[in-house]
TITORBA-143237 format. One line per 4 residues: their letters; for each residue x negated, z, y of N, C-alpha, C. Coordinates in steps of 0.1 Angstrom, whole numbers. Each point is the difference from the previous one (the first is absolute). Layout:
BEGIN
a) X/Z/Y/X/Z/Y/X/Z/Y  ...
//
This chain:
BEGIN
xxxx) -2677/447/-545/-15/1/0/-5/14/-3  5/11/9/-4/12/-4/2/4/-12  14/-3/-7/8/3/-13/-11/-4/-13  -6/-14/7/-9/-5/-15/-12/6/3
xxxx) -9/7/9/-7/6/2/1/16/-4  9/8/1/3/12/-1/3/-2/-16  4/-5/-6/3/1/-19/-16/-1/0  -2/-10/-3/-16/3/-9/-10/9/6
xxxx) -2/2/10/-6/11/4/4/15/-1  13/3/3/5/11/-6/1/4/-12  2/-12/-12/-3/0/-13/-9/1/-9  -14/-6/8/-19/1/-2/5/17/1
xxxx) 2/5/16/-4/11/2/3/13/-11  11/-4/-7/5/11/-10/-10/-2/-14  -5/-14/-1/-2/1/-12/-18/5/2  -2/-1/11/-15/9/1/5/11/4
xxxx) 7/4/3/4/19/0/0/2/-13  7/-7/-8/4/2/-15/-18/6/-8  -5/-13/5/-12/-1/-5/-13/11/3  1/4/14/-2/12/1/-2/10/-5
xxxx) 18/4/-5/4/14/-5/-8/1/-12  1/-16/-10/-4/1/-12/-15/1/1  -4/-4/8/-20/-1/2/-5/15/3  2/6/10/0/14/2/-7/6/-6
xxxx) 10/5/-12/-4/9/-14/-15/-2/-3  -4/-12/-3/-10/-7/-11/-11/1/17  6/-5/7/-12/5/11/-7/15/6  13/9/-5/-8/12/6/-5/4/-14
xxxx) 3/-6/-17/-7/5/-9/-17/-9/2  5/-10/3/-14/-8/4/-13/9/10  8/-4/11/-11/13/10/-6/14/-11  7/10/-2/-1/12/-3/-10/-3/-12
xxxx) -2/-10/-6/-11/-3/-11/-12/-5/10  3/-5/8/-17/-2/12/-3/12/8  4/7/-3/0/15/7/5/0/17  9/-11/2/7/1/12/7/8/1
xxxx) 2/15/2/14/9/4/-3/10/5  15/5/7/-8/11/7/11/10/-7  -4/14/10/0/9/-5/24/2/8  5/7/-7/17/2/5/-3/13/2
xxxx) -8/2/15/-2/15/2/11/10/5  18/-5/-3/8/0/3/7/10/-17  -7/-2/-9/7/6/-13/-14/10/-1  8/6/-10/-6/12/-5/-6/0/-7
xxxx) -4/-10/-10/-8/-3/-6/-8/-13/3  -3/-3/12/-9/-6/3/1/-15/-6  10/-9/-4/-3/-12/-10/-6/-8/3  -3/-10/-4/-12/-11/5/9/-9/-1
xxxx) 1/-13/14/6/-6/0/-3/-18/3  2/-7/-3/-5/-9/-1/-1/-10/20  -7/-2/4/0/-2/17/-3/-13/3  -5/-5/12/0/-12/2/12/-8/-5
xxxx) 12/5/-1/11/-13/-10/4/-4/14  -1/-3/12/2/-10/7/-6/-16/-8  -5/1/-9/-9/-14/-4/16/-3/-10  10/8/-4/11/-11/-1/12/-2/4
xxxx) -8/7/16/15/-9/11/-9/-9/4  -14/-5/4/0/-6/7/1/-19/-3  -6/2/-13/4/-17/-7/13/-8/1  13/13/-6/12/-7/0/4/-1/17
xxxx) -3/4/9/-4/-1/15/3/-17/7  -16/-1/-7/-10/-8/6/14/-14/-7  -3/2/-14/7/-8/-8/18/-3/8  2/7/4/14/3/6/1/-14/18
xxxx) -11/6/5/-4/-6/11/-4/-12/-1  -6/-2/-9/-7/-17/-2/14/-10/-6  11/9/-8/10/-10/-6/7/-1/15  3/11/6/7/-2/14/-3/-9/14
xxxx) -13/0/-5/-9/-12/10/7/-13/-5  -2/-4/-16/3/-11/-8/14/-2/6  13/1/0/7/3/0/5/-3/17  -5/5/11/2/1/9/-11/-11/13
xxxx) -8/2/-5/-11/-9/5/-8/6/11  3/13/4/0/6/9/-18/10/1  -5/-7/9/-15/2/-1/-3/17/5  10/0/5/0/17/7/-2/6/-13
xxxx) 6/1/-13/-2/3/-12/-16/6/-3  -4/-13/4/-18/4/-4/-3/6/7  1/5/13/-8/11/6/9/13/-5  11/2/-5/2/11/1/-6/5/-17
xxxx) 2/-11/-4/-13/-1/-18/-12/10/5  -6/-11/12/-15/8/3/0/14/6  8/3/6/3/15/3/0/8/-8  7/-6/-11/3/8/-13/-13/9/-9
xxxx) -3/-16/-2/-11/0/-7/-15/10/5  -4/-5/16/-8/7/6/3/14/-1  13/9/6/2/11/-3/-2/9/-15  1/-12/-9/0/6/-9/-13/0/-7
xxxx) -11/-7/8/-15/-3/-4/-6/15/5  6/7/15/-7/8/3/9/13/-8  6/-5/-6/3/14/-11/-4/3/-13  0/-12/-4/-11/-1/-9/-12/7/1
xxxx) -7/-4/14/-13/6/5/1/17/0  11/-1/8/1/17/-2/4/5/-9  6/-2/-10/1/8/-13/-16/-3/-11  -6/-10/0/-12/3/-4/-10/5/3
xxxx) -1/0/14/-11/6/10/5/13/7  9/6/-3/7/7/7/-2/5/18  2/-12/3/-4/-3/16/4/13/10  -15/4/10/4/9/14/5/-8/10
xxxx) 9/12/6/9/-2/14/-8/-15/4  -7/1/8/-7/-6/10/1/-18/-8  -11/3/-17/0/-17/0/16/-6/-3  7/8/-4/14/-1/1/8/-9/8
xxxx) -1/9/15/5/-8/10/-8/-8/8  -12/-3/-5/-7/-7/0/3/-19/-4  4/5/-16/1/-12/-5/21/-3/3  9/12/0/12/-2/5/-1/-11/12
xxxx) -8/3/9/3/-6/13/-10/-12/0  -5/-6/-9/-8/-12/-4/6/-7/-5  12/4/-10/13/-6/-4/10/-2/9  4/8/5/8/-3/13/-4/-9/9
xxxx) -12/1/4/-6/-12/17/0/-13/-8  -4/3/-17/2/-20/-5/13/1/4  11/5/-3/15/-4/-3/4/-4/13  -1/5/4/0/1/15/-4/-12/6
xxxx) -12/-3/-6/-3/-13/10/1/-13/-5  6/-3/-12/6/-9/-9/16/5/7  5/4/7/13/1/3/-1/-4/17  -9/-3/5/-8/-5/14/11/12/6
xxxx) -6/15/0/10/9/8/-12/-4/14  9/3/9/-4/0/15/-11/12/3  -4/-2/9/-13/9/0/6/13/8  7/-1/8/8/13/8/4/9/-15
xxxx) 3/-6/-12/13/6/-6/-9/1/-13  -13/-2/-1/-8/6/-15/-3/10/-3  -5/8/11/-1/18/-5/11/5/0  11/0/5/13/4/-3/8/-3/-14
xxxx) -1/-15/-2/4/-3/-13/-12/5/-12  -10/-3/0/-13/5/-6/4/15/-7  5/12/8/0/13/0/18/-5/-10  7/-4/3/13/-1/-10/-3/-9/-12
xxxx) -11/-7/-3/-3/-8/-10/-7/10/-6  -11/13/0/-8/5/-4/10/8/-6  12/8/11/10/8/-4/8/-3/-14  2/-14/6/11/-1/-14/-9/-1/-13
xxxx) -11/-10/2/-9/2/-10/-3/10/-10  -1/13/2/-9/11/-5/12/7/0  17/4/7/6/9/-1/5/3/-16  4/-10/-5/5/-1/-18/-11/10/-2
xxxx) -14/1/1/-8/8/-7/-5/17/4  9/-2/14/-1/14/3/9/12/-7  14/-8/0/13/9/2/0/-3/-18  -6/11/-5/-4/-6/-14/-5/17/-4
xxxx) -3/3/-13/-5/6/-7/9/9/-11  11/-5/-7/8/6/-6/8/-12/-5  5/3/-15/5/-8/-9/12/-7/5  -5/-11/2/13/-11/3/-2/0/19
xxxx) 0/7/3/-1/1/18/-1/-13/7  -18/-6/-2/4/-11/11/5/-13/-8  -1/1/-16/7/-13/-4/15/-1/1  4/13/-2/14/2/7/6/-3/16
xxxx) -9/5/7/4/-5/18/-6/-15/0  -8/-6/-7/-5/-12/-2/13/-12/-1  4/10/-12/13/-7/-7/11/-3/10  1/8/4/15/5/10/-5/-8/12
xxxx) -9/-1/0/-7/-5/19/4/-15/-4  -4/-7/-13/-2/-15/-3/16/-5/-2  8/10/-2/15/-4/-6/10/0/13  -6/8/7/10/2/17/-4/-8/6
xxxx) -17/-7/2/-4/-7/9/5/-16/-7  2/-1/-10/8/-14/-6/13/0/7  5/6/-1/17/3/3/1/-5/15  -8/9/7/-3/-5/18/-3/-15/1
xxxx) -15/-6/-6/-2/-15/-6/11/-6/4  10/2/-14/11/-8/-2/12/5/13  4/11/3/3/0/13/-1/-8/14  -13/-3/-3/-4/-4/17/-4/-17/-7
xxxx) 1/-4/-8/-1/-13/-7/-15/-4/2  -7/10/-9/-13/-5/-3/-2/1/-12  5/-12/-5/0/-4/-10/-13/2/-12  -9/-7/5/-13/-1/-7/-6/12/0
xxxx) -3/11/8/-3/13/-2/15/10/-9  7/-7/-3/12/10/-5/-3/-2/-11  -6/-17/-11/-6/3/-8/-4/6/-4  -14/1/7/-14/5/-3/6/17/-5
xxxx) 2/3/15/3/17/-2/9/5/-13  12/-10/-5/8/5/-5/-6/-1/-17  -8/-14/2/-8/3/-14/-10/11/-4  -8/4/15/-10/11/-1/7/12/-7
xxxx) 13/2/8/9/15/-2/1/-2/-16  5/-11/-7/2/-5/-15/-15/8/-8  -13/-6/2/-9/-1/-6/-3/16/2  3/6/14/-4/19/1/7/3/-7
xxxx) 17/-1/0/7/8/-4/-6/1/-14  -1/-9/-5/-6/-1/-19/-11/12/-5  -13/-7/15/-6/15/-4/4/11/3  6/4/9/7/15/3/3/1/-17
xxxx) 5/-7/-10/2/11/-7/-3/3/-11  -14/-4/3/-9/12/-5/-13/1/6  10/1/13/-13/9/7/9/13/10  8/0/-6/14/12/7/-6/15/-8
xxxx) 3/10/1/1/14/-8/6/0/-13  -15/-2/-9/-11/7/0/-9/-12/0  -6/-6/10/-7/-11/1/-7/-9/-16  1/-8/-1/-12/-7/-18/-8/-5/7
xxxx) -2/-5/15/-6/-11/6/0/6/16  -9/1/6/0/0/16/-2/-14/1  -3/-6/13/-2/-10/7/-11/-2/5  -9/9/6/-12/0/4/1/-3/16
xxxx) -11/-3/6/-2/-8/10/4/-13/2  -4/-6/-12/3/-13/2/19/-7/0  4/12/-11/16/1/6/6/0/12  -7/11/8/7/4/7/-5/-9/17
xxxx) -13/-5/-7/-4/-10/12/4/-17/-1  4/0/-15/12/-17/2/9/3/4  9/15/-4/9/-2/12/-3/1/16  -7/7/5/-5/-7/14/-3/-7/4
xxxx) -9/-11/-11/-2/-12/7/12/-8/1  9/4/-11/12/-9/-2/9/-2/14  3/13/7/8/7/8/-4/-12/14  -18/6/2/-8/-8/12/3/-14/-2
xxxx) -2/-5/-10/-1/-14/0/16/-9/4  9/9/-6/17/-7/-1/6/4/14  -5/10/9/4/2/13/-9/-4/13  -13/0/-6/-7/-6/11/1/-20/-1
xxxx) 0/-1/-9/-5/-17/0/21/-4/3  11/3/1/10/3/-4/8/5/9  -13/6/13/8/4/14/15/11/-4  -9/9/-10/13/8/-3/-2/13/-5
xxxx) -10/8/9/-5/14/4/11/8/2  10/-9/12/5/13/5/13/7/-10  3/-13/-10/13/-1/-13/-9/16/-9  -13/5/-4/-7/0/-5/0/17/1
xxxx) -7/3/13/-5/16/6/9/9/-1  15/-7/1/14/12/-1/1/6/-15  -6/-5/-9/0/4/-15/-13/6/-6  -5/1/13/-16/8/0/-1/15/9
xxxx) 12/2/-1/4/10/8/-10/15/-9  4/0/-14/-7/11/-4/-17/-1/-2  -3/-9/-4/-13/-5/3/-8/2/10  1/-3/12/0/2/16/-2/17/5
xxxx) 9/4/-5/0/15/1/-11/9/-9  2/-10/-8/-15/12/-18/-11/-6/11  -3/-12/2/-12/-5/8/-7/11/13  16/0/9/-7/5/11/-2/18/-4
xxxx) 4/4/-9/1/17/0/-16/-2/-12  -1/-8/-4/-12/2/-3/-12/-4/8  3/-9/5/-14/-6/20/-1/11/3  11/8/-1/-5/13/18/-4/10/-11
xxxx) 1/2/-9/-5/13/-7/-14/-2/-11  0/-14/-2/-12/1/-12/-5/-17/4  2/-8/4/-3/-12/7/2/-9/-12  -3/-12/0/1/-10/-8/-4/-1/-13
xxxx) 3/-1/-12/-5/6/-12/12/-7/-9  -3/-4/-9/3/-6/-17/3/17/-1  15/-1/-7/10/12/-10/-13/5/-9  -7/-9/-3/-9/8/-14/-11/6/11
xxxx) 0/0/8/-19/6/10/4/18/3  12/5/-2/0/15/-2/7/5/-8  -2/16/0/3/3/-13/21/3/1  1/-3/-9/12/-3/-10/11/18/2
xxxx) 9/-4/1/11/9/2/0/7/-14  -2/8/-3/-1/7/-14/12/8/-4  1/2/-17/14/4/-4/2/14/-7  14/6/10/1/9/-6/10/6/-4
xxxx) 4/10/-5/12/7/-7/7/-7/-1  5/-4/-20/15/-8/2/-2/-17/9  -12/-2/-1/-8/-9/1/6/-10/21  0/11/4/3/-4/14/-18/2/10
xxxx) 6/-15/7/-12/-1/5/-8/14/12  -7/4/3/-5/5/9/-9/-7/7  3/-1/15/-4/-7/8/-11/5/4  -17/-7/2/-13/1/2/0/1/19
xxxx) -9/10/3/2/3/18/-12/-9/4  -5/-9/-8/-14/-5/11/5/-11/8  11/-3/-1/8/-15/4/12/0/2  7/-8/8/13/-3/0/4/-11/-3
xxxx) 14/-2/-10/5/-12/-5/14/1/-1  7/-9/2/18/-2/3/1/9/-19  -8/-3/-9/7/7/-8/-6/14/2  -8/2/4/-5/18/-1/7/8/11
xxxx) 12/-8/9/4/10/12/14/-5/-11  2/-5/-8/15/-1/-7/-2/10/-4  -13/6/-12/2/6/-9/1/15/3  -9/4/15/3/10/4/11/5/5
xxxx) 7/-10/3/15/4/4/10/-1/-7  -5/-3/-13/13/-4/-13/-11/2/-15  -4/10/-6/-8/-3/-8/6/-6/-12  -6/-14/-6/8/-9/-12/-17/-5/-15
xxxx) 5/-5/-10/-10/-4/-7/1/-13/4  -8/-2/-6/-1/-19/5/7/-8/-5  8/1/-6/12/-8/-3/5/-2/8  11/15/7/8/2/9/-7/-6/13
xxxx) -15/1/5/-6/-7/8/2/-10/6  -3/-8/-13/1/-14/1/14/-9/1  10/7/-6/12/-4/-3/3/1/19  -2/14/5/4/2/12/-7/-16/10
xxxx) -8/3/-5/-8/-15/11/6/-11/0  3/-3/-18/9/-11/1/13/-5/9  6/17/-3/12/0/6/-1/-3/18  -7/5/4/-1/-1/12/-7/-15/5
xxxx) -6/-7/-8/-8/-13/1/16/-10/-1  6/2/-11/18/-3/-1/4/-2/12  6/16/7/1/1/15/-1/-10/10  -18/0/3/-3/-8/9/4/-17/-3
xxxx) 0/0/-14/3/-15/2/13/-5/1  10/13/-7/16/-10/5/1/3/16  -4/8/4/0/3/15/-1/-10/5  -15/-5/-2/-5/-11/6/10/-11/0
xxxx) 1/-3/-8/9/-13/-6/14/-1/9  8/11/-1/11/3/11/-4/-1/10  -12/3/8/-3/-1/12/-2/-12/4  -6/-9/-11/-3/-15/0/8/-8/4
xxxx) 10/5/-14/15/-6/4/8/-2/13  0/15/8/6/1/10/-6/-11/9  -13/2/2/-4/-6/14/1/-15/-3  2/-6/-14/-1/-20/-1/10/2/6
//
């Protein structure tokens, strides 16, 4: 049963990554003709780059989830669809409206209390879970502002957390996740160094919704946080020093000599206490993140192992 389940769904999942990679291109040429792009304040010449391309992870997604519903019959499916979708409604919102702090977590935690209460959580255990739904939600879009960064830890977070899935024999979330990691990895590449395409908000908030919806409805948080290890960390060293804030709400690490980054003093971020202690361009940056995002997940995975 699992065997006839896992071919066609594993098989959909490649051929919308496929589809993806090839859609991309024509999408960030599409944006950048509606004057969607932002600025790669990361190069030295300033290029204009085409933004919002979360709009083509999020279809082959949705599309991914509804064949795996088909397929499985499994109604849990749809809520983690609507997770998806919602997160990626309020990113939308904030990349067009370019949303403050406040209506932010405002509308974060309006998303969370629905999810939340379509999952009938207990009333002792909703501000608790509430604050880890809001977390996971919004972190993809914190630990972010450099070529390939969070679609890269995106990448690596959705490919380790399948592996665990299938580990701990959760089948139906091992799907999902393993097709997600398929459809990111596509965009990573060409959204790696020297970026053609960012993700936007709305990128980097389907993968949150994705994350909330496949562990909360799925009872499978705690498989989840150990691969959020660097995320967790950019989060809190940014709470205590500059408070809650979207990567784009200050100003930008700026470049110099031989094109290595120099780190900005009005804030602190897991990359700006790297760079002061190792100065790299953003290549080497990012590559480093990856590497360490790597790290955490075979770690994880061994540790997984150990304790079944």
């Amino acid at each position: 049963m699992i065997f006839n389940q896992m071919v066609p769904i594993v098989s959909v999942s490649a051929v919308l990554s496929l589809a993806t990679y090839l859609a991309t291109p024509n999408i960030a040429k599409k944006l950048k003709a509606m004057n969607i792009f932002g600025i790669d304040v990361h190069k030295r010449n300033k290029p204009k780059v085409a933004e919002m391309g979360g709009v083509a992870i999020l279809p082959p997604a949705i599309a991914l989830f509804m064949f795996a519903y088909a397929v499985t019959l499994s109604p849990v499916i749809l809520l983690v669809t609507l997770s998806t979708a919602l997160f990626a409604a309020y990113g939308i919102a904030d990349d067009m409206l370019k949303l403050q702090k406040y209506p932010k977590m405002a509308i974060s935690a309006g998303i969370g209390a629905l999810l939340l209460g379509l999952a009938n959580t207990p009333f002792l255990l909703f501000i608790p879970l509430l604050v880890i739904v809001m977390g996971i939600g919004n972190t993809f879009n914190l630990f972010a502002g450099f070529n390939g960064l969070e679609m890269g830890t995106s990448t690596s977070t959705a490919f380790f957390f399948s592996v665990l899935c299938l580990m701990t024999g959760n089948i139906i979330p091992f799907y999902m996740s393993f097709g997600m990691f398929l459809i990111l990895f596509s965009f990573l590449l060409h959204n790696k160094y020297p970026a053609k395409i960012f993700p936007g908000n709305i990128g980097t908030f389907t993968v949150g919704g994705f994350f909330v919806g496949v562990t909360l409805y799925f009872g499978l948080i705690h498989l989840l946080l150990p691969l959020l290890v660097l995320h967790m960390a950019d989060i809190f060293i940014k709470g205590i020093s500059a408070g809650y804030f979207s990567s784009s709400e200050k100003v930008r690490t700026r470049v110099g000599k031989n094109d290595i980054l120099v780190p900005r003093s009005d804030y602190l971020s897991l990359s700006r206490i790297v760079l002061r202690k190792k100065p790299m361009n953003e290549k080497q940056l990012v590559r480093f993140f990856w590497s360490l995002s790597l790290m955490v997940g075979i770690f994880t995975v061994i540790a997984t192992g150990v304790m079944l």
